[in-house]
C-alpha positions as CSV (number, residue, x, y, z in Angstrom):
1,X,4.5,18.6,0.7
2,X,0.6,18.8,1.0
3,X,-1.6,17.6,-1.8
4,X,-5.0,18.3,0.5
5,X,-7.4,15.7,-0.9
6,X,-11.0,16.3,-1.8
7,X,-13.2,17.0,1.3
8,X,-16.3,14.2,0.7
9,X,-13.5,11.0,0.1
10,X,-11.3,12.3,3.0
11,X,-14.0,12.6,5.3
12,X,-15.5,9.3,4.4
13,X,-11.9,7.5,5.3
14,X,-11.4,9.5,8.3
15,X,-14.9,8.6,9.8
16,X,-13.6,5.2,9.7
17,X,-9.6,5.5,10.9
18,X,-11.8,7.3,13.8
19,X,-13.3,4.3,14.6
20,X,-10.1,3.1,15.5
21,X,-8.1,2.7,18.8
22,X,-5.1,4.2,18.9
23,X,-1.9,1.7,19.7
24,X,-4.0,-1.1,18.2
25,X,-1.8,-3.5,16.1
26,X,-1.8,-3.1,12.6
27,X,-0.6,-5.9,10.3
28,X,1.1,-5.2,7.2
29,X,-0.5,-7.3,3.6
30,X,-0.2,-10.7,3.8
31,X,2.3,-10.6,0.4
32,X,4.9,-7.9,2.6
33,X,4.8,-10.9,5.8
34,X,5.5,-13.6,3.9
35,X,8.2,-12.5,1.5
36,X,10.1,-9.9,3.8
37,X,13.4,-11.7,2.8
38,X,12.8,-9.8,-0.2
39,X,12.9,-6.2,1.0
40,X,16.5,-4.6,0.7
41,X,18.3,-4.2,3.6
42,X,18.2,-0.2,3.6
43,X,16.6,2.3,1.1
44,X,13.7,4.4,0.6
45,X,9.8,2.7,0.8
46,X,6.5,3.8,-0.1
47,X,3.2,2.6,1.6
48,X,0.4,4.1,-1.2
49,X,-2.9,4.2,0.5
50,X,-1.3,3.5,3.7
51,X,-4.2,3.7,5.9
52,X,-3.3,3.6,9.4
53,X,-0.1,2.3,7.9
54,X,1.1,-1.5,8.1
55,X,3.1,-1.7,5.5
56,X,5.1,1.4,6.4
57,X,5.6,0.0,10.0
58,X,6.3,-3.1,9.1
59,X,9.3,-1.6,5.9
60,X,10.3,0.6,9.1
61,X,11.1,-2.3,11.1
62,X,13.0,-3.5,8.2
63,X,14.9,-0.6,8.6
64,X,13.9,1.2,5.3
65,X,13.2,4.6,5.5
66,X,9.9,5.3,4.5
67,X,7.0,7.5,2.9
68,X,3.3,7.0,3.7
69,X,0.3,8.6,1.7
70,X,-3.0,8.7,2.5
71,X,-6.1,10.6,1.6
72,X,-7.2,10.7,5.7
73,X,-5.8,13.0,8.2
74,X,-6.9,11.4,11.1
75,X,-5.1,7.6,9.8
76,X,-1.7,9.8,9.2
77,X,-2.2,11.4,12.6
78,X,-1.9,8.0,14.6
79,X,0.8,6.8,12.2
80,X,2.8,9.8,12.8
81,X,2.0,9.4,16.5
82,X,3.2,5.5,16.8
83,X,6.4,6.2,14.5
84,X,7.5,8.9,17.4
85,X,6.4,6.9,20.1
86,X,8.7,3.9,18.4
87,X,11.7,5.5,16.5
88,X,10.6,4.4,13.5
89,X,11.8,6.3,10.5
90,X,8.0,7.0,9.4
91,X,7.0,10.2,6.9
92,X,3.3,10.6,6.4
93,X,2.5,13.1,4.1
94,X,-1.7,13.7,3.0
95,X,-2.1,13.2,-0.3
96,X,-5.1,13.2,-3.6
97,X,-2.8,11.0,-5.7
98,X,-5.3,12.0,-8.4
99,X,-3.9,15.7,-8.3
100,X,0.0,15.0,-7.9
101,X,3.1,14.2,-10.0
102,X,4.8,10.7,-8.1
103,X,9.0,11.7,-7.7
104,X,10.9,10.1,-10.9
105,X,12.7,6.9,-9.5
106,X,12.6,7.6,-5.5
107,X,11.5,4.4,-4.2
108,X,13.1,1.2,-3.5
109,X,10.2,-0.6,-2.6
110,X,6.6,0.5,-3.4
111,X,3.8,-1.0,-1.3
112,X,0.4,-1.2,-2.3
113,X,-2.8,-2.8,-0.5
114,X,-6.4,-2.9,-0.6
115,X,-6.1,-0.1,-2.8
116,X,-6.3,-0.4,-6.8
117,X,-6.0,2.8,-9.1
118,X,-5.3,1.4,-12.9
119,X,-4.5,5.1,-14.1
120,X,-1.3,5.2,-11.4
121,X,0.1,2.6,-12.4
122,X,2.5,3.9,-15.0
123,X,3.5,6.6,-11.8
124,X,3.6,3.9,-10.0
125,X,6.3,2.3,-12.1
126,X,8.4,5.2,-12.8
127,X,8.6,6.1,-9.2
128,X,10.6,2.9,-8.5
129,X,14.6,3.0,-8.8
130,X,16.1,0.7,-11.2
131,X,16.5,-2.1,-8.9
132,X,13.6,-1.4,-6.6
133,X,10.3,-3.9,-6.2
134,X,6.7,-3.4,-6.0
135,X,4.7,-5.4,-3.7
136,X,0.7,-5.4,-4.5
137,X,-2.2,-6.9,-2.7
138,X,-5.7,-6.3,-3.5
139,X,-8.9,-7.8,-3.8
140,X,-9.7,-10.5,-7.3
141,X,-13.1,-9.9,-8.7
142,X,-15.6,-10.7,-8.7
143,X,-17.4,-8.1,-6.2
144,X,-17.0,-9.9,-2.3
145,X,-19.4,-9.7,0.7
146,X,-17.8,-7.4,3.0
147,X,-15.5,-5.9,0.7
148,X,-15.3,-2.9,-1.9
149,X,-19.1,-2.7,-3.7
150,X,-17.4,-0.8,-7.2
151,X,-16.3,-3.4,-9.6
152,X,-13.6,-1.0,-10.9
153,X,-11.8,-1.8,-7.5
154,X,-11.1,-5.5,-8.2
155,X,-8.2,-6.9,-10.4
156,X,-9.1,-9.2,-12.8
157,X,-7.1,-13.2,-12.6
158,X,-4.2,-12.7,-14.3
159,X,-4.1,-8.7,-14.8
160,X,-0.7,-7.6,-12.7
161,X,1.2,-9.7,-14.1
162,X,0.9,-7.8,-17.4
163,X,-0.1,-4.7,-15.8
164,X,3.6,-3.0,-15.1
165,X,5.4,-3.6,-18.4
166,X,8.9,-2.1,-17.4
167,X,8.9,-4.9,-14.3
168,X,9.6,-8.9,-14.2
169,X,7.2,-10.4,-11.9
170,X,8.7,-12.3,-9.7
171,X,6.1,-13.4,-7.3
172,X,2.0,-14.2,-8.7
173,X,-0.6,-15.6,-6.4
174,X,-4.7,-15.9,-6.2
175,X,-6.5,-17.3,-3.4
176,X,-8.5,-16.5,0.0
177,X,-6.6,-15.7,2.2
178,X,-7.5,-14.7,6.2
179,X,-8.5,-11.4,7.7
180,X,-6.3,-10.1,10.4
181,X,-8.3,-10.6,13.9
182,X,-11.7,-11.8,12.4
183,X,-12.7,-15.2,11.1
184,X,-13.5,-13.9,7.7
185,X,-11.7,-14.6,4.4
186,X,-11.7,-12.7,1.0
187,X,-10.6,-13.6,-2.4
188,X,-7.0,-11.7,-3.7
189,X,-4.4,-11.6,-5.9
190,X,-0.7,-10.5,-5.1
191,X,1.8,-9.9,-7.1
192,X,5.7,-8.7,-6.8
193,X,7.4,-7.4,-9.7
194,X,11.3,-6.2,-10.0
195,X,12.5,-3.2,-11.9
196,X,15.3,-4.7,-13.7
197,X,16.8,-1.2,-15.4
């Protein structure tokens, strides 16, 4: 499936994956690394807003099968080119998330990052299995240096764990925490929830 995205936001994302170099290492979030225990041992993952995908590699590795959406051809491109190269059981599929229905109960494990959307949350939910967890790590407002300018993309202290009413959280954090391969820091919160039924 192809949901093409709007021309002006896919071009300003894939100015920047083209920035890139291809092969370069890409971590997954900070919350994924450090609570991997926690992913099941097979099943079906989602890496929303994947970018030049992290979190799908790193599920991959896991040995979860797994979905990446992204608005930016050109970030799906060199996904799709590493999960070849590697084996790595790696779907990338271009998306506008703002124009699409999410599958009803597909996903294991939902991975979000650096990415916030309040209206897809209740898709986002729904989209999990009964059983499944949804990892999320984004930037805590206020507004950072070096970071998202729009307010709107910030959560609040406190919001996710009330955000996802159908999940328990099982994991809440705030703090700074270290930018992969720079000597900057930024402010976020993380949060992983279980869908009990």
């Amino acid at each position: 499936m192809d949901f093409s995205p709007p021309h002006s936001l896919a071009k300003k994302w894939d100015y920047k994956y083209a920035q890139t170099t291809p092969g370069d290492f890409v971590p997954p979030a900070w919350v994924l690394k450090q609570h991997g225990p926690q992913l099941p041992l097979k099943g079906k993952g989602l890496d929303l807003a994947c970018g030049l995908g992290g979190n799908a590699r790193f599920m991959a590795q896991c040995g979860l099968t797994v979905d990446a959406w992204d608005i930016s051809d050109i970030a799906l491109t060199q996904l799709n080119n590493y999960a070849a190269v590697n084996r790595l059981s790696i779907t990338p599929t271009l998306c506008d998330f703002e124009q699409m229905l999410f599958p009803y109960q597909q996903y294991d494990v939902i991975v979000v990052s650096k990415y916030l959307n309040r209206a897809l949350f209740s898709q986002i939910e729904q989209a999990l299995k009964p059983g499944g967890k949804l990892f999320i790590q984004t930037f805590l407002a206020p507004v950072q240096n070096n970071a998202p300018s729009n307010p709107s993309f910030y959560l609040n202290s406190g919001e996710l764990n009330h955000a996802f009413p159908s999940l328990t959280t099982e994991i809440y954090g705030e703090g700074f925490l270290k930018e992969s391969n720079t000597l900057s820091a930024h402010r976020y919160a993380w949060y992983i929830g279980h869908k009990l039924t």
